[in-house]
C-alpha positions as CSV (number, residue, x, y, z in Angstrom):
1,X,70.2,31.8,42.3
2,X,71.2,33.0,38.9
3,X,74.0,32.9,39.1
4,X,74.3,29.1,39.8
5,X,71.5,28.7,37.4
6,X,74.0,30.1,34.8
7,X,77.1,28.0,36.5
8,X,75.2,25.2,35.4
9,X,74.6,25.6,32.2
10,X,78.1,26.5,31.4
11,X,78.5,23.3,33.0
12,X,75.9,21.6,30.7
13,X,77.4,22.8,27.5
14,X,81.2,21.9,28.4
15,X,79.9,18.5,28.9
16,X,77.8,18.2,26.0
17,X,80.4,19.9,23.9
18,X,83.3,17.3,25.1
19,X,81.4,13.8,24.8
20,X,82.8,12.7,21.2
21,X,80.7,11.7,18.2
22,X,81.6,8.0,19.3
23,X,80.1,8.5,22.5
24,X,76.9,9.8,21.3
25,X,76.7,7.0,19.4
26,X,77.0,4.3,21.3
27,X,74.4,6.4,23.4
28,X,71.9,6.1,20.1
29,X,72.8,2.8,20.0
30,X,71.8,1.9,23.9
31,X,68.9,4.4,24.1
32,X,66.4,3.5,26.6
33,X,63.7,5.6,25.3
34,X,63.7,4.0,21.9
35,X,63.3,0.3,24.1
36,X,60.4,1.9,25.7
37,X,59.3,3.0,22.2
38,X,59.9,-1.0,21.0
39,X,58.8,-2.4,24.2
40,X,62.5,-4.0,24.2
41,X,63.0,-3.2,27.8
42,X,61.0,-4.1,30.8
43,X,59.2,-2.7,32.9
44,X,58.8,0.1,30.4
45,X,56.5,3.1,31.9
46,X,52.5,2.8,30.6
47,X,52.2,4.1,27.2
48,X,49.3,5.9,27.1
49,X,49.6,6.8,23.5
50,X,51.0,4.2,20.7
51,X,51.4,4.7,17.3
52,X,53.2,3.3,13.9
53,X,55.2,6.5,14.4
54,X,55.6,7.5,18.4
55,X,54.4,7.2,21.9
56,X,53.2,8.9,25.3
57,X,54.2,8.1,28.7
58,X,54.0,9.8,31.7
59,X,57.5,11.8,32.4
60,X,59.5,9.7,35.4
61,X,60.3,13.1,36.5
62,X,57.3,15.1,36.6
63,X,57.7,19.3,36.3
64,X,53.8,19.2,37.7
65,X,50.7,17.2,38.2
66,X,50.8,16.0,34.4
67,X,53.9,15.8,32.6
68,X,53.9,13.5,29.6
69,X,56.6,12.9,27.0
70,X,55.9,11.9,23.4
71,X,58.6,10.2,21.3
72,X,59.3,9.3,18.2
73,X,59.7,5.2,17.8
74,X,62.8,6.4,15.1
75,X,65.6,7.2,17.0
76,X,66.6,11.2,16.9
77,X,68.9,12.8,19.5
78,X,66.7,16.1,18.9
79,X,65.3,18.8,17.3
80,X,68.4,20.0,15.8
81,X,68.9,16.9,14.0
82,X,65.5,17.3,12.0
83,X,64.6,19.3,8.6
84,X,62.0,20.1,6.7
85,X,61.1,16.3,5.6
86,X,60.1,15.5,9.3
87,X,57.8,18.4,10.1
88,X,55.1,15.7,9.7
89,X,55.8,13.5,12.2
90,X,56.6,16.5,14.6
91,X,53.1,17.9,13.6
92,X,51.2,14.4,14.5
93,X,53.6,14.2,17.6
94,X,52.0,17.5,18.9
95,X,48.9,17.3,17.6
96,X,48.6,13.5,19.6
97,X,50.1,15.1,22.6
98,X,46.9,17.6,22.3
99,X,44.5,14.5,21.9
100,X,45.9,13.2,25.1
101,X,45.7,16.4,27.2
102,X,42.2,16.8,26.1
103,X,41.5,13.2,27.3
104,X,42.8,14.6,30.4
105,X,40.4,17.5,30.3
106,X,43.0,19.9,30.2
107,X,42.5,22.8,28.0
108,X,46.1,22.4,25.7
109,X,45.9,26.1,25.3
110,X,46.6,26.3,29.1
111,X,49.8,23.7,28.9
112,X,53.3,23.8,28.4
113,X,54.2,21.7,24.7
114,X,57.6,22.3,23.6
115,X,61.2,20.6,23.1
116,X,64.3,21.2,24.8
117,X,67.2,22.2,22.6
118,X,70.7,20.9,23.0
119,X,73.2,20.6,25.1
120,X,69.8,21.3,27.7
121,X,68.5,18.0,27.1
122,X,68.7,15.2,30.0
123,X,67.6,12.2,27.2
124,X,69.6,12.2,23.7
125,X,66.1,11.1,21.8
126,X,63.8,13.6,20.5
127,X,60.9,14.4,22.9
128,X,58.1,16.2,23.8
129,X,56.9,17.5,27.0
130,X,53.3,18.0,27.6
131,X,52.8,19.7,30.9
132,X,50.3,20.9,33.0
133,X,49.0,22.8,35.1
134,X,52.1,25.3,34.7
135,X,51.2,26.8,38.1
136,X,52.1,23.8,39.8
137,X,55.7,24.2,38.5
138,X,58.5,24.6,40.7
139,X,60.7,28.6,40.2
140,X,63.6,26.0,38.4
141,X,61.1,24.2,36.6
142,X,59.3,27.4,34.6
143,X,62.9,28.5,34.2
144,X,63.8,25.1,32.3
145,X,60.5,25.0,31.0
146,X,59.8,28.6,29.3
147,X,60.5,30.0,25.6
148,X,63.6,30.7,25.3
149,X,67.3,29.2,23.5
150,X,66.6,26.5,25.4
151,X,63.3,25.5,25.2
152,X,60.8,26.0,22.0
153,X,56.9,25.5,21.9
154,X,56.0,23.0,20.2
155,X,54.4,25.5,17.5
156,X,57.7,27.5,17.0
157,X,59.4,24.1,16.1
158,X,57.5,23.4,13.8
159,X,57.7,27.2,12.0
160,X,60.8,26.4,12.1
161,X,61.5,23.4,11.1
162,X,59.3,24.2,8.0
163,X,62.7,26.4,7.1
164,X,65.1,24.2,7.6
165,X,67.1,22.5,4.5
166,X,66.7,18.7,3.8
């Protein structure tokens, strides 16, 4: 299992590493989760969350009983793209993802918050997972879903965002 666990991520990174800047563009340009972010594209999933700056949906693709993503209505393929001057809006992102667990009475403590890091994301637009409970996770899904150079708590992004350069 590893070992095709690891096939596939060379896979993933040969892909991401050969799609020119022209094609990531036009992928900005098309991105779906910025028309559910605008409402531009129908039928968008129920936001359960909407604000001047993001919004929570329930993930299409669900790691475990809840999994909700929170994006940003600004288009940013990911974390890597951001710097200090946007550890802000990452804050309020997690800190509404939070909100919404707690509304769930889930104990955020107990879930899974973080942010894929490329080339291991599946949607070029920033966005974070809130998941719970973890022990309904699939073996592949705690993989993908645990700290690592792939994945980052919500928390740890933000530390280190907070040292990036503008």
């Amino acid at each position: 299992i590893a070992g095709l666990a690891g096939l596939g991520l060379i896979v993933l990174v040969s892909i991401y590493k050969c799609a020119s800047g022209e094609v990531r563009q036009a992928e900005s340009e098309k991105c779906f989760f910025c028309d559910f972010a605008h409402r531009r594209q129908g039928p968008p999933p129920i936001l359960e969350v909407e604000t001047d700056e993001y919004v929570i949906f329930k993930d299409k693709y669900p790691a475990a009983r809840l999994h909700y993503l929170a994006i940003p209505k600004e288009h940013f393929d990911s974390l890597k793209a951001l710097n200090k001057s946007h550890v802000g809006l990452v804050r309020r992102m997690e800190q509404g993802m939070m909100e919404f667990l707690r509304s769930q009475n889930v104990d955020p403590k107990e879930a899974i918050v973080g942010f894929h890091l490329p080339p291991f994301i599946s949607v070029r637009h920033l966005h974070l997972h809130g998941i719970f409970p973890p022990a309904d996770m699939s073996f592949g899904n705690k993989i993908s879903f645990m700290p690592s150079f792939w994945f980052k708590k919500s928390s740890d992004a933000i530390r280190e965002l907070e040292d990036r350069e503008l």
